[in-house]
N, C-alpha and C positions, 0 to 999 in steps of 0.2 A: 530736173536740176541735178548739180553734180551731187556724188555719194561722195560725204565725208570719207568713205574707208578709202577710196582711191587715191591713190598715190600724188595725182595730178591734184586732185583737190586737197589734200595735206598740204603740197608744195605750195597752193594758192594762199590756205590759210593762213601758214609762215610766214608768207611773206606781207600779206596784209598788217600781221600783227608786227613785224621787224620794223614796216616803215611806219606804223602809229606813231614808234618812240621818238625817233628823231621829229616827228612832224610836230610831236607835244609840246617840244624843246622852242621850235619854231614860232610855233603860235604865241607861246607865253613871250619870248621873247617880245615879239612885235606887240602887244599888249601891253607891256610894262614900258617901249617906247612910245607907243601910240599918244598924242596929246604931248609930246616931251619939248617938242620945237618943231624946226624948220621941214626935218624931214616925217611930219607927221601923215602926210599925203602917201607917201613911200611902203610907211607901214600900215596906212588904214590899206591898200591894196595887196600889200602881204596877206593880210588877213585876209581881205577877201579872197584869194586863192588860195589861200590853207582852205578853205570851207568847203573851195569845190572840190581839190583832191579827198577832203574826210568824205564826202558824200559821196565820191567814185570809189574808196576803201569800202565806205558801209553797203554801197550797193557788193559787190565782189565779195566782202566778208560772208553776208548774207546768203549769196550763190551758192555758198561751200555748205552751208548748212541745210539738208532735207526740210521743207517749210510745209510739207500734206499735200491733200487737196488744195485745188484753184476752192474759194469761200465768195460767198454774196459781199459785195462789198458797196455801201453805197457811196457813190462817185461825188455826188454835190454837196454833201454836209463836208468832204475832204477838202473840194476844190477850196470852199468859202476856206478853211480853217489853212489850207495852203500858203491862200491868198493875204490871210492876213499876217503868217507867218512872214509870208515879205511884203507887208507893206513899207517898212524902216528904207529899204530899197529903193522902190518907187517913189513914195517921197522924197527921197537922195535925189532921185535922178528925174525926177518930173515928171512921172509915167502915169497916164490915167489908166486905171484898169477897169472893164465894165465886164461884168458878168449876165449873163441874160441865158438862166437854164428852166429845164421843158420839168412839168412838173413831176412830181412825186421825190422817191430822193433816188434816183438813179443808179438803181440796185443792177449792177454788172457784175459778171462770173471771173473776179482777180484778186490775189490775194492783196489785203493793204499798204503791206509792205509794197509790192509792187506799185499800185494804182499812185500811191504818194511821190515816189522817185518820180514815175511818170509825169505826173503834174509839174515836178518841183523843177525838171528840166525843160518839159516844153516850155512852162511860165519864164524859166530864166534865158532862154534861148531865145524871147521873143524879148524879154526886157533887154538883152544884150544887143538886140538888132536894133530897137529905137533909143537905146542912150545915147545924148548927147543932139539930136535932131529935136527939127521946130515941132510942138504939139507931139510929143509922143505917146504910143495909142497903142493899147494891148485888147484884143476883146475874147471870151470865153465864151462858147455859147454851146449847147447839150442841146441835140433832136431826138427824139423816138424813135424808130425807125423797127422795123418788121424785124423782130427777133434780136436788136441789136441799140444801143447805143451812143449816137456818131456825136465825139467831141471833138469841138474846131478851136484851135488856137489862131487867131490873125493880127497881124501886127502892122504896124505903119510904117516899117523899115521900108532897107532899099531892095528886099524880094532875095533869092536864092543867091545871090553875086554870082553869075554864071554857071555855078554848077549842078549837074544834074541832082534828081532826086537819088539816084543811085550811089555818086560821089559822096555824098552829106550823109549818107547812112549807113559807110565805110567809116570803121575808125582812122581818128585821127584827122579825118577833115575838115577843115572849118573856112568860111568865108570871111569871118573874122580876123582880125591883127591878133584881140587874144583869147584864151579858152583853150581847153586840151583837146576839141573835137573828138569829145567822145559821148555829149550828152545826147544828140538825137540815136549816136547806134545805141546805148543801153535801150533810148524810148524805143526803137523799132525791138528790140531784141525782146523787153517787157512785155511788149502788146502781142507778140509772137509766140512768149511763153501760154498767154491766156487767150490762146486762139482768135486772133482780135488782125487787125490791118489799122495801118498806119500810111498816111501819103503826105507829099509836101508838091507845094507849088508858088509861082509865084503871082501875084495880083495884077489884074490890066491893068488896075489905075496906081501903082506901088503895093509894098509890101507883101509878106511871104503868109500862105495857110498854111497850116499843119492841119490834118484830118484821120482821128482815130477812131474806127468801129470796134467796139467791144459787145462780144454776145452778153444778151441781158443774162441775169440769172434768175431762173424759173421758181427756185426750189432756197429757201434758206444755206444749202452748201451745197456746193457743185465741188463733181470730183473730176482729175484729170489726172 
């Protein structure tokens, strides 16, 4: 990860913290219109994109910061507590979400910090692809697998919108109308921190998978 003393990583952190202020300004604003009238639609969607910029600042804040060793983190007590961190969401938007993981609690070698972004983006990447479609359908499922981890995100969208898996894990690209297209490159980037693969594709019968292998972790803390 980068070293705070570096130069490049100073300039990150500046600027993390410069665009906090004006975003706090933003948020409150829409807040105190929210529920006001007509245009309450306008600002409950403000918000919701102030949410994702704060979580792309705190991912990137975090960067700048030395965080140790890769640590045992286990993966399923996260997901569930993810999961129902947005449920307010899913209920908005009509999205069933099923969970179906392999037992024990799915102790992987990533720090939490990590493992959480990860989650908070696949889940929202897959909610953004079945918003607004008939029956929409998110599933989560955790295999075991020889030394390793594989968690699947799959959704009932309409699959990759033509672009490859390599496009979607370039920043900035999105198949989406809206989103900053940059939550699957943090996810690849994350999974890469923690020696881990990540793939996407898209379903014969609809909808798009996402597929993360994270090595398990052995030992109470793993160092990298």
């Amino acid at each position: 990860m980068s070293d705070a003393r570096d130069p490049r990583a100073m300039a990150l952190a500046t600027l993390v913290h410069e665009l906090r202020q004006p975003l706090f300004v933003v948020k409150a604003t829409a807040q105190l219109g929210r529920g006001a009238g007509p245009d309450d639609a306008r600002f409950a969607q403000i918000l919701e994109q102030v949410g994702h910029i704060e979580a792309l600042l705190q991912h990137y804040g975090d960067a700048v910061v030395e965080r140790g060793p890769l640590q045992r983190c286990a993966l399923h007590p996260l997901i569930r507590q993810v999961a129902g961190e947005l449920e307010p969401r899913l209920v908005a938007a009509g999205v069933r979400l099923d969970l179906s993981l392999a037992g024990g609690d799915g102790g992987v070698a990533m720090r939490p910090l990590a493992a959480r972004q990860l989650l908070h983006n696949l889940l929202l990447n897959a909610v953004d692809a079945v918003e607004g479609l008939h029956d929409p359908r998110v599933e989560v499922r955790t295999e075991a697998l020889e030394g390793a981890l594989l968690l699947s995100v799959r959704d009932s969208g309409p699959g990759l919108g033509g672009l490859s898996e390599a496009e979607l894990f370039a920043p900035f690209a999105t198949s989406k109308s809206t989103g900053t297209g940059l939550g699957l490159h943090i996810a690849h980037q994350l999974v890469s921190d923690a020696g881990g693969s990540v793939s996407l594709s898209s379903e014969e019968h609809g909808g798009a998978l996402a597929e993360v292998r994270l090595p398990l972790a052995d030992a109470p803390d793993q160092k990298r």
